[in-house]
C-alpha positions as CSV (number, residue, x, y, z in Angstrom):
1,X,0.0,0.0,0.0
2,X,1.3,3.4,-1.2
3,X,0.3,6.2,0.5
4,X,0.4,10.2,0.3
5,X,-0.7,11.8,3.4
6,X,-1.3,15.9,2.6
7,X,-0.6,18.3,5.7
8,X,-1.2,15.5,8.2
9,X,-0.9,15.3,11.5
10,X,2.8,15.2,12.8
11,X,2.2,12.6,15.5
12,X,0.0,10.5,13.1
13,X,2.1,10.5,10.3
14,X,5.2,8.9,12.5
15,X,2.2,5.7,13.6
16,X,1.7,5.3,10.1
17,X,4.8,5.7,8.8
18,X,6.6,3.1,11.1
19,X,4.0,0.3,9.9
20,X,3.6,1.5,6.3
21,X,6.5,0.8,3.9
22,X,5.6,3.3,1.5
23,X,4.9,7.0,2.6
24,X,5.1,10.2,1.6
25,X,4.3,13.5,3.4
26,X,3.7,16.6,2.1
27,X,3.4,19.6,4.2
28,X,4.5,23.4,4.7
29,X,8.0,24.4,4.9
30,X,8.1,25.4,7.7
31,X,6.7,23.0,9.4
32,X,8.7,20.6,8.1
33,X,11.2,20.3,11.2
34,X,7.5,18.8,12.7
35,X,8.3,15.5,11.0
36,X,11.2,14.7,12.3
37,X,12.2,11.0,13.5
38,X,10.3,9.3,10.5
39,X,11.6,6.3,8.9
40,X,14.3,7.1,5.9
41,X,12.1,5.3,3.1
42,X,9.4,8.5,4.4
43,X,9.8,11.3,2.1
44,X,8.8,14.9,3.2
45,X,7.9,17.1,0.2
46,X,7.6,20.8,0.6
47,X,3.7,21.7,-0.3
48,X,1.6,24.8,0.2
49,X,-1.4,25.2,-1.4
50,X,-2.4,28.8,-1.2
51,X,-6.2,29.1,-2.1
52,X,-8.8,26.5,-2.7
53,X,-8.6,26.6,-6.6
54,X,-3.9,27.3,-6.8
55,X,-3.1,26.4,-10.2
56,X,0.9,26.1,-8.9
57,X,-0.6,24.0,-6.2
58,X,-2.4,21.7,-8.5
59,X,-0.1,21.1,-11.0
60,X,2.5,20.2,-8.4
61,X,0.4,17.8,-6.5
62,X,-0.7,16.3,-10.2
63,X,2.9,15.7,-10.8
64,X,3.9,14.0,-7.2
65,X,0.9,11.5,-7.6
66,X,2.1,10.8,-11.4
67,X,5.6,10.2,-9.9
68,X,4.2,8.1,-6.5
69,X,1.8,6.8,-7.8
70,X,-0.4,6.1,-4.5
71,X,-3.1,3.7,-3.6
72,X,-4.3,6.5,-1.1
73,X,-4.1,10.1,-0.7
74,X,-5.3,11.7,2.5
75,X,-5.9,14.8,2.4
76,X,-6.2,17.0,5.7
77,X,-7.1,20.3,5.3
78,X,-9.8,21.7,2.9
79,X,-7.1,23.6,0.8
80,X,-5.0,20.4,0.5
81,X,-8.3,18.3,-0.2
82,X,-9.3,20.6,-3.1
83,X,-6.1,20.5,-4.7
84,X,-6.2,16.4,-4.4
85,X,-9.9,16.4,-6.2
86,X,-8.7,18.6,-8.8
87,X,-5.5,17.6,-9.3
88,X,-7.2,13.9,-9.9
89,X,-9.2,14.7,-12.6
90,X,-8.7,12.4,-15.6
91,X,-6.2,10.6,-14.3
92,X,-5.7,7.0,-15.7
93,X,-5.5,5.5,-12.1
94,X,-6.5,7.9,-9.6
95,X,-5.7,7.0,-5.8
96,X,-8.7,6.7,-3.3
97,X,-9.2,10.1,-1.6
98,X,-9.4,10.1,2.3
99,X,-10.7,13.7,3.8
100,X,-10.4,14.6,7.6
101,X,-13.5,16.5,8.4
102,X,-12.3,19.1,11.3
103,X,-15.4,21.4,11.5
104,X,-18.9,21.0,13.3
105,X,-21.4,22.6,10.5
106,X,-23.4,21.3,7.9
107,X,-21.5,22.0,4.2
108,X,-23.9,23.5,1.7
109,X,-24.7,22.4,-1.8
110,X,-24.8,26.1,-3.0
111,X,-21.1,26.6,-1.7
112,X,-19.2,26.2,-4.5
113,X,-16.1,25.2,-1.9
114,X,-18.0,23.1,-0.8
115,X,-18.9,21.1,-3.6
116,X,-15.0,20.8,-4.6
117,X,-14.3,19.4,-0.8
118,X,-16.2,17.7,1.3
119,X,-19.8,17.4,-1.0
120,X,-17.7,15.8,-3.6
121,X,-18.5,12.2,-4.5
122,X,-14.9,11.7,-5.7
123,X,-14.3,11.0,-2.2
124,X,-14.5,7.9,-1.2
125,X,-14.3,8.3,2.7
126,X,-14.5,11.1,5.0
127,X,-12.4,10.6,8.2
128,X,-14.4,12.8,11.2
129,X,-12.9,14.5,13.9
130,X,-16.1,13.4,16.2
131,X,-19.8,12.3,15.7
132,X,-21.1,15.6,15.7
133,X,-19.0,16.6,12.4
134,X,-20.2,13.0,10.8
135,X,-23.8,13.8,11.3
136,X,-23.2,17.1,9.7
137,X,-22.0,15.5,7.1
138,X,-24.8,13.1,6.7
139,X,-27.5,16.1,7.4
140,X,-25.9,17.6,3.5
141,X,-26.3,14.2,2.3
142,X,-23.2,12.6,2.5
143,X,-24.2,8.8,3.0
144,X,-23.2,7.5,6.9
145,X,-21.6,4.4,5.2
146,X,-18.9,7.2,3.8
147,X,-18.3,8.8,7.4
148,X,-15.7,7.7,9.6
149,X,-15.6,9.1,13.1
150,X,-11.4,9.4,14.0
151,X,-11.2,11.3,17.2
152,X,-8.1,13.3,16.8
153,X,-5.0,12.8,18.8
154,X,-2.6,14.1,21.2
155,X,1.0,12.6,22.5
156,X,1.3,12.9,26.5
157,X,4.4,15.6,26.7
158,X,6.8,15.8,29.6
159,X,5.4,18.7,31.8
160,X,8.6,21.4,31.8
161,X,7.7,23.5,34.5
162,X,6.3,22.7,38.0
163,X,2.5,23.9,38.7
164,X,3.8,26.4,41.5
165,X,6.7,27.5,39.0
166,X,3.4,28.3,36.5
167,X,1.5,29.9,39.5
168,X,4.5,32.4,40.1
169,X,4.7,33.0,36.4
170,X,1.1,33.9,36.3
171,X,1.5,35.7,39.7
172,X,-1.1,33.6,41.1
173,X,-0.9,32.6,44.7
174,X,0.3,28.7,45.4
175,X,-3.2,28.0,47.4
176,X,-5.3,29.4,44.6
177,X,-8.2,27.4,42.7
178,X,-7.4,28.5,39.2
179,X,-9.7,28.3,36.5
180,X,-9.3,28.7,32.6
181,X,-8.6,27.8,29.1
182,X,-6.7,27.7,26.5
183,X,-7.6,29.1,23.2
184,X,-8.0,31.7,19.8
185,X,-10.7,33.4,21.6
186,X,-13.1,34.4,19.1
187,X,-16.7,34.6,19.5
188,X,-17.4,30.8,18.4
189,X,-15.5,29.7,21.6
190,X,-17.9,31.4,24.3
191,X,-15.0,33.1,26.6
192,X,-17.4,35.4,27.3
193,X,-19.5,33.2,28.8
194,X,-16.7,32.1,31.1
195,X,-16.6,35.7,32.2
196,X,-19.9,36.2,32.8
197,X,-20.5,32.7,35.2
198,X,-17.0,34.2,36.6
199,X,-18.9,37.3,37.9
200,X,-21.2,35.1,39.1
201,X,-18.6,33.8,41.2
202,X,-16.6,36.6,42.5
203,X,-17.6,35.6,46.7
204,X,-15.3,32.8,46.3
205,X,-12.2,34.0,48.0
206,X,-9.3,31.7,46.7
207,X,-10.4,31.5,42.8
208,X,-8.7,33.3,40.1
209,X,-9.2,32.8,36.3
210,X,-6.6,32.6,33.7
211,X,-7.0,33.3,30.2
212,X,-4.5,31.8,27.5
213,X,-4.7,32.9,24.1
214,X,-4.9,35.9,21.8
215,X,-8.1,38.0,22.0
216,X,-10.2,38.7,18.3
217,X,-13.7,39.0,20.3
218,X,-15.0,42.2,21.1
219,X,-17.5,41.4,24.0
220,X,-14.3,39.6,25.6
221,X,-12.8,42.7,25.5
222,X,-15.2,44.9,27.2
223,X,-15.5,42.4,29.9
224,X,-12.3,42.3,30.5
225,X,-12.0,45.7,31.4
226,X,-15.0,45.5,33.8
227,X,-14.0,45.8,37.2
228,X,-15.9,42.4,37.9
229,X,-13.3,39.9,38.9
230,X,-11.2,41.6,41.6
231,X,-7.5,41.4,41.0
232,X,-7.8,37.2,40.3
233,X,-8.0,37.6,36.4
234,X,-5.3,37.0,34.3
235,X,-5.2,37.6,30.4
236,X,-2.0,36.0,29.4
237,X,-2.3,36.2,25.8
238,X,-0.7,33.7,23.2
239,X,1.7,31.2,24.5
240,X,3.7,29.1,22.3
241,X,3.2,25.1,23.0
242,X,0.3,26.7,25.6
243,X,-0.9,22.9,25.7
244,X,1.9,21.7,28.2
245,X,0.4,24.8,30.6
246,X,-2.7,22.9,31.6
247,X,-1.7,21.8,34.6
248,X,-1.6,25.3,35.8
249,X,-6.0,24.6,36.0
250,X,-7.6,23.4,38.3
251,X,-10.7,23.4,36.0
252,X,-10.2,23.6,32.2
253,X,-13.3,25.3,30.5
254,X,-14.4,25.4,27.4
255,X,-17.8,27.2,27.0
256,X,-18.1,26.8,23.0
257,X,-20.7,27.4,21.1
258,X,-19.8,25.4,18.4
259,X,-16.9,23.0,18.5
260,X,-15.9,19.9,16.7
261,X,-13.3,18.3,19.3
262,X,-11.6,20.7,20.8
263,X,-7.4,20.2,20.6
264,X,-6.6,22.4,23.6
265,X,-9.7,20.2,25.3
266,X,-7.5,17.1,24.8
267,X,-4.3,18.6,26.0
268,X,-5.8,20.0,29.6
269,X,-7.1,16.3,29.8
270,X,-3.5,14.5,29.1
271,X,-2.1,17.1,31.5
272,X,-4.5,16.2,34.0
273,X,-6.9,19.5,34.1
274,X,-10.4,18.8,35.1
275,X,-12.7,19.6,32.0
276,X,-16.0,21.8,32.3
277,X,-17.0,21.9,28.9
278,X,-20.6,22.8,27.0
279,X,-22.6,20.3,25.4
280,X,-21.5,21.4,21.4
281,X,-19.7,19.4,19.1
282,X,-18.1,16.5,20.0
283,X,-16.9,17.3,23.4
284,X,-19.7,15.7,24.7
285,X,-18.5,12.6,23.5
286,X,-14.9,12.8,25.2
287,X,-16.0,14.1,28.2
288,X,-18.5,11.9,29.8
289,X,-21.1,13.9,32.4
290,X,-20.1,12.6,35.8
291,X,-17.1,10.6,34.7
292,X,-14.1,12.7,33.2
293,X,-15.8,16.0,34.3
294,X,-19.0,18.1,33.8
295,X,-20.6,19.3,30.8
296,X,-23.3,22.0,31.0
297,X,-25.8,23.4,27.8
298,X,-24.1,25.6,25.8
299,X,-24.9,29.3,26.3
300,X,-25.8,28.4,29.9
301,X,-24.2,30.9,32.2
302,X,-25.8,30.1,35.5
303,X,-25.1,26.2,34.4
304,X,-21.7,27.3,34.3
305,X,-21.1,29.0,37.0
306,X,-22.8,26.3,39.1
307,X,-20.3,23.6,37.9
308,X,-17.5,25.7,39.1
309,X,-19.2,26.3,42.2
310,X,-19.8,22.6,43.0
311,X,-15.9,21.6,41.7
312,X,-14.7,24.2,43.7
313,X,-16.6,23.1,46.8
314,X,-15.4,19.4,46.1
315,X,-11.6,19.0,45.6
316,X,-11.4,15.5,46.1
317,X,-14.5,15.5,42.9
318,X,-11.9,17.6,40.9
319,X,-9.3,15.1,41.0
320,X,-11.8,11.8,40.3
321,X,-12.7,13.5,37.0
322,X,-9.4,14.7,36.4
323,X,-7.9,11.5,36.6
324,X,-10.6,9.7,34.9
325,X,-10.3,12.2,32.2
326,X,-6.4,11.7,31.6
327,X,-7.1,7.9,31.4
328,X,-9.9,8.8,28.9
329,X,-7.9,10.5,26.5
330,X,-4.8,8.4,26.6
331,X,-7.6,5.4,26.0
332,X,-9.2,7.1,22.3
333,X,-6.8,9.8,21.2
334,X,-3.7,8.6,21.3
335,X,-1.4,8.9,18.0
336,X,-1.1,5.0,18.1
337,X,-4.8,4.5,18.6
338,X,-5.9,7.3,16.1
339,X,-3.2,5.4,13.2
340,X,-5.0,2.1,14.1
341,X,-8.4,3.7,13.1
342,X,-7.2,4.9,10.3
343,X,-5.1,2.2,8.8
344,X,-8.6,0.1,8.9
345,X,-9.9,2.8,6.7
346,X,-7.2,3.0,4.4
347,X,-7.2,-1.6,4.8
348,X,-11.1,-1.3,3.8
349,X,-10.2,1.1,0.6
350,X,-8.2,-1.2,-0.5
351,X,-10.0,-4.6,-0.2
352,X,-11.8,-4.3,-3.3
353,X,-8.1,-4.0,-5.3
354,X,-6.5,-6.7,-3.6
């Protein structure tokens, strides 16, 4: 089996790479340092598609699959997916194309994107990030027998600073209950409802909040500014690597509105951050109510703010779900796991060939 795996997953494409003989990548320049440690017979081919519809793009991805000649070509983002369909067309022996569906919406049939990526019945299987981007899928049409739920991964990393050497960082006190998230906060992630159940919270004497990410929501903003929280908020702004920071939470919130699988979600969870997350998306499928944390209706800000107030109330709670969330994500997202699931989907393309 010959595969070409477009602006995959770093982590994924070492799994596959170490049980499949033949592989080629092809991702960004500069993230090429990203691939690092694969086997020699992997080739890394510098790619970037710049639009939907890049002539360059198409006619250099055209000739790699004329000179590879691959059984499968996996295409991860939608950029990299339109250039496989159109760089495909009338070719004697085109390779199977694999998608990876990333985004909780339902595609339209009047989107002309649309119809080049995910609508198109060129495709033969869509890999989805969760349940709730499958059933999107299958709400435009797309037949279920064509949707493959792959949760994405994440690799357990060493944690390089202590949580008191994070605290002091943060100027957080070492007795603090800290709660927060990591993300691009844009409207779509519902930060501002974290703010709001926060002010809702203010009597609580040892919790402070902490903010990770750059800012691009206006209502965030003006929040922010309010004198609501006391001196216990902290907007740190974008952190490189912010995922190894999660065990700075006590709680790891994510409020969204609309989510597919969150990756920051799965990072607090391997770090060991107990998740408080809204019912969108798949994250409701990770988390488990109860289990591996709480998960309140989205846009719910007294929901919210409740949930904190019963974690914070019940430390000993905090660490059950925290450590039954870690166990849960090393369980279904790890790179290993997420390359089994997908090798089966590249083993079932192929039966009919063999």
């Amino acid at each position: 089996m010959k595969l070409l795996l477009v602006n995959a997953l770093p982590d994924l494409v070492r799994s596959i790479a170490h049980r499949v003989d033949h592989v080629t990548v092809l991702a960004s320049p500069h993230r090429q340092s990203e691939y690092e440690g694969l086997p020699s017979s992997c080739r890394v081919i510098p790619f970037v598609p710049r639009a939907k519809v890049d002539p360059a793009a198409i006619l250099t991805l055209r000739r790699i699959i004329r000179d590879v000649q691959p059984d499968i070509l996996h295409a991860f983002p939608p950029r990299s997916l339109a250039a496989a369909v159109l760089a495909t067309i009338a070719l004697p022996r085109p390779p199977r194309l694999v998608s990876y569906r990333g985004i909780a919406h339902t595609p339209s049939w009047l989107a002309p994107s649309d119809l080049l990526t995910f609508l198109c019945p060129k495709i033969a299987i869509h890999c989805c990030e969760s349940n709730a981007c499958a059933d999107h899928l299958v709400e435009a049409g797309v037949p279920r027998s064509k949707c493959e739920t792959i949760y994405n991964c994440v690799r357990h990393q060493p944690q390089p600073f202590s949580r008191q050497q994070l605290l002091e960082r943060f100027n957080i006190p070492s007795n603090a209950f800290v709660v927060g998230t990591t993300a691009t906060i844009r409207p779509v992630k519902g930060t501002d409802i974290l703010l709001e159940a926060a002010a809702r919270c203010v009597d609580l004497p040892d919790i402070y909040w902490l903010l990770i990410g750059p800012v691009h929501d206006a209502r965030v903003e003006k929040l922010v500014r309010a004198p609501l929280y006391g001196d216990r908020l902290r907007m740190a702004g974008p952190i490189s690597n912010a995922g190894v920071l999660a065990n700075a939470f006590d709680l790891f919130v994510m409020p969204s509105r609309q989510e597919a699988l969150c990756k920051a979600l799965l990072e607090a969870m391997s770090q060991g951050a107990c998740p408080v997350v809204s019912d969108a998306g798949g994250m409701k499928e990770l988390v488990r109510d109860g289990v591996d944390g709480i998960v309140v209706p989205r846009e719910n800000v007294q929901a919210l703010a409740d949930a904190i107030r019963l974690l914070h109330a019940d430390r000993d709670r905090v660490q059950r779900y925290a450590s039954s969330a870690r166990q849960r994500v090393e369980e279904m997202c790890s790179p290993e796991i997420m390359a089994d699931r997908v090798l089966r989907v590249y083993s079932r393309l192929m039966g009919p060939q063999s």
